[in-house]
KELOKOL-350756 format. One record per residue (C-alpha): z, y, x; residue number from 1. Coordinates in Angstrom, 2 decimals. Last residue first. Example, Ala and Ser with C-alpha at 12.3 -4.5 7.8 and 13.67 -1.06 7.14 Angstrom:
REM KELOKOL-350756
7.14;-1.06;13.67;2
7.80;-4.50;12.30;1
REM end
This chain:
REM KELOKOL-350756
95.26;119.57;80.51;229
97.10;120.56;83.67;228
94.88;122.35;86.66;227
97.37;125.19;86.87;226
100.11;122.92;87.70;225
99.93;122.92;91.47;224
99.91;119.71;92.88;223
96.37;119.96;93.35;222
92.83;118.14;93.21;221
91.85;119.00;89.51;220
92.14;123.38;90.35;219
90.84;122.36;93.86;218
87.36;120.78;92.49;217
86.26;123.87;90.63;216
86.26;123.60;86.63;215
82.53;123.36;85.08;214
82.93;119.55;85.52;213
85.88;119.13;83.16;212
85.95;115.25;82.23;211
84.42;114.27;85.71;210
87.08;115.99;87.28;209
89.52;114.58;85.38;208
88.35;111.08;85.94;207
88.73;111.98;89.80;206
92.81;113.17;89.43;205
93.88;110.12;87.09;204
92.51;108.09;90.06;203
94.60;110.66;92.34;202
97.67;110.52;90.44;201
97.98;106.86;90.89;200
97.27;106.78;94.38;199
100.46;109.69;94.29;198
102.60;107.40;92.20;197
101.58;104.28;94.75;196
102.78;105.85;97.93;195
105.87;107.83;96.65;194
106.92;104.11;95.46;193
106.23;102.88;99.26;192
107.82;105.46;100.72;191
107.23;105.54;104.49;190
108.36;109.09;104.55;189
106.05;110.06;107.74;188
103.02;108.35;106.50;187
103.47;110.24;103.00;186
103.36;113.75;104.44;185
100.09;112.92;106.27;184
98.65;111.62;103.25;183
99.07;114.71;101.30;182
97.14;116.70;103.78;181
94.70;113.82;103.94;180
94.30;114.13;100.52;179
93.79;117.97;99.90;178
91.18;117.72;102.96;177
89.13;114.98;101.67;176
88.72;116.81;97.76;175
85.67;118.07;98.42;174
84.25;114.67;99.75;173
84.77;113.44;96.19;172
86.73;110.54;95.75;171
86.06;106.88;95.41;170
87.65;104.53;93.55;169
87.41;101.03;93.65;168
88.78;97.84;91.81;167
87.22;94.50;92.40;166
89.61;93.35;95.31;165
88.31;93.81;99.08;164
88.77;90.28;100.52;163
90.80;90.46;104.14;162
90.97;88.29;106.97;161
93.65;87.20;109.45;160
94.92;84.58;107.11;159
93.99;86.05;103.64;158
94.89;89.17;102.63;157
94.15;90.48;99.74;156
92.75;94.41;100.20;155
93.23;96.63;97.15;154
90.81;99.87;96.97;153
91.13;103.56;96.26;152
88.24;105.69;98.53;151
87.80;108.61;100.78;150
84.53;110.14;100.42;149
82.32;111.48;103.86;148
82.08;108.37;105.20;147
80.53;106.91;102.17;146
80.38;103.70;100.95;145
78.65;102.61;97.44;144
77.11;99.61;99.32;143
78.47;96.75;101.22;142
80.47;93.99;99.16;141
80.12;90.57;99.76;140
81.88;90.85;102.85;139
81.31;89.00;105.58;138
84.34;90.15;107.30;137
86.29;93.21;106.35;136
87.41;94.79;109.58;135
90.67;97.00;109.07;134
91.72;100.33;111.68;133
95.33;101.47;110.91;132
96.82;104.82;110.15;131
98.91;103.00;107.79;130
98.78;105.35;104.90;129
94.81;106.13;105.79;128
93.44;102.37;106.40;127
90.73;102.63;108.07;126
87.60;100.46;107.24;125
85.13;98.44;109.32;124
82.96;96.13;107.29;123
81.16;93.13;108.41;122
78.25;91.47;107.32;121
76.09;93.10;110.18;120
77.55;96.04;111.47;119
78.90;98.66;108.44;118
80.60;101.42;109.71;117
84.01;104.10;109.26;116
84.84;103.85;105.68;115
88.08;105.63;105.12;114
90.76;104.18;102.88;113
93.42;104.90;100.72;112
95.87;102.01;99.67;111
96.68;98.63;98.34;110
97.65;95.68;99.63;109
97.70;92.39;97.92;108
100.92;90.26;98.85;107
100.45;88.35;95.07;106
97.21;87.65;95.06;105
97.68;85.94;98.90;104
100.51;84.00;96.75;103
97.96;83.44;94.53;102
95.82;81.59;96.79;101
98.49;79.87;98.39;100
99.00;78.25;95.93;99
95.29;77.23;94.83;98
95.62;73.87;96.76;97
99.23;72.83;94.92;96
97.28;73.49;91.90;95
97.92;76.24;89.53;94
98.99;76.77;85.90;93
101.58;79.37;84.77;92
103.67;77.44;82.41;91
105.67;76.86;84.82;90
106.12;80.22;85.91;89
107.62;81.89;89.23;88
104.61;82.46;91.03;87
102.64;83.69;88.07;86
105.57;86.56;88.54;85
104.31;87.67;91.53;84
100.58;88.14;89.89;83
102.55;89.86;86.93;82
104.46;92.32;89.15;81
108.07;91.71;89.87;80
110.78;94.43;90.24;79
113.19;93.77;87.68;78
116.36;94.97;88.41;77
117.30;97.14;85.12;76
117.55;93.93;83.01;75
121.42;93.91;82.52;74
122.08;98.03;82.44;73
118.19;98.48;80.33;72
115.05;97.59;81.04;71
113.41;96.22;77.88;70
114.64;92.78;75.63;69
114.38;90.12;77.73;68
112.48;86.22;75.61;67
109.55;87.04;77.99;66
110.42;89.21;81.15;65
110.16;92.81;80.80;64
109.32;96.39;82.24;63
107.02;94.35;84.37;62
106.24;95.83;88.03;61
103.58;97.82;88.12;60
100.92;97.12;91.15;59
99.55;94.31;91.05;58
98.65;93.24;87.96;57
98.38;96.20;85.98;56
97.00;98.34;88.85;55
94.68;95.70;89.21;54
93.74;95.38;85.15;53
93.69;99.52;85.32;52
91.09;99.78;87.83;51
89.27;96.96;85.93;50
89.18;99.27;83.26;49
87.75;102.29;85.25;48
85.24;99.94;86.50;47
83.90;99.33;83.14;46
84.23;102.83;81.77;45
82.26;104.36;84.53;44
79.31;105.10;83.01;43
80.71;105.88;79.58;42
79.54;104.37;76.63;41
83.61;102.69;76.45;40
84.96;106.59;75.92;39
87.29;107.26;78.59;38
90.81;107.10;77.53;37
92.84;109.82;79.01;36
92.99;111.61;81.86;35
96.95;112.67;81.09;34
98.18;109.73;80.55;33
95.99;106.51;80.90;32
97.92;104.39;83.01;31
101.07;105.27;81.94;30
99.85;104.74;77.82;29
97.56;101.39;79.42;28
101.09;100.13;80.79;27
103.27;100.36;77.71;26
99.84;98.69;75.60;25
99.82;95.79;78.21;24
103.89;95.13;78.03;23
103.79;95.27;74.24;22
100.79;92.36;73.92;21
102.66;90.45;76.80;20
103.01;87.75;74.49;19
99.94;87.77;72.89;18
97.38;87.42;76.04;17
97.33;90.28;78.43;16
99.22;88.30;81.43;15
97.49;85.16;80.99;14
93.84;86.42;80.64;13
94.38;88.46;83.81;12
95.86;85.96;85.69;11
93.10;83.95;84.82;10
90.80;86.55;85.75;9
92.11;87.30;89.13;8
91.88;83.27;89.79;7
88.32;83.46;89.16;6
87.64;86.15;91.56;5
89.71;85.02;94.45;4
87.11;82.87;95.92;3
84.60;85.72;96.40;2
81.83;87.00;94.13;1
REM end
């Protein structure tokens, strides 16, 4: 548990209650496409959810702003995600003390990462689409990392510290070469939409592969369309 927990979830209770009842079911249909809904007895089910609550969040920006009908000519500039949003609302509550909090919630960073070492509390990460090394201090979170898997995580920042967020996704060593390849392209364009569709593509990528286990890795992880379902 870190301090940023609790705020995650009321953002997450605010921005899937009623009113944003359209908004949630739009993003779970582009969320889910093509991998498709994972039955809730499934391992993975609960983390695959919570995958989709950050990507939600902090990721998408909002096809619509209460009392807006949808994107169209006059609404077409929306760009805010729900935790940037919060910022915005009255009716969003937060103290003057947790401010800054979810304005951290709100600069989250996400991307592909490499685990490098663990050395004491501390975590040492790289992050692949910056080509920067990342130290995760104390972090309450040290197992399930694997040098040999690249992995889907957000990072909050927080002063000159980072909390990992709850989501992760990690990918099968197999598939290391097909994403650094892919990577490589992306560090060069510097596009930050390019970015998040292909992160996007990948998560759909690894529940795939679960879902058809007597196919070979490289006819899941490829942008050939040989491997669609």
């Amino acid at each position: 548990m870190t301090k940023y927990d609790e705020l995650m979830d009321r953002l997450t209770l605010f921005f899937t209650a009623d009113t944003y009842k359209t908004e949630v079911a739009e993003a779970k249909k582009e969320f889910f496409d093509e991998a498709g809904v994972m039955d809730e007895e499934n391992h993975s089910f609960e983390m695959r959810m919570t995958q989709f609550l950050e990507w939600y969040l902090f990721t998408r920006p909002l096809s619509r702003l209460p009392g807006l009908a949808p994107k169209d000519d006059s609404t077409a500039s929306i760009t805010v995600t729900p935790a940037q949003y919060a910022l915005q609302l009255e009716e969003f509550q937060m103290t003057s003390e947790e401010r800054p909090l979810f304005e951290n919630l709100a600069a989250i960073r996400h991307s592909l990462f490499e685990f490098l070492k663990i050395r004491g509390d501390d975590i040492h990460i790289k992050d692949l689409l910056l080509n920067k090394k990342i130290v995760i201090r104390n972090s309450p979170i040290s197992i399930g990392f694997n040098r040999d898997e690249i992995f889907d995580a957000r990072l909050i920042p927080d002063g000159e510290d980072f909390y990992f967020g709850k989501a992760f996704c990690f990918h099968p060593s197999e598939a290391t070469s097909y994403i650094l390849g892919e990577v490589k392209k992306l560090r060069k364009s510097e596009d930050l939409l390019a970015q998040e569709s292909f992160m996007l593509r990948l998560v759909k990528m690894r529940y795939r592969y679960e879902q058809y286990r007597h196919l070979k890795l490289e006819y899941v992880y490829t942008n050939e369309k040989k491997a669609r379902f």
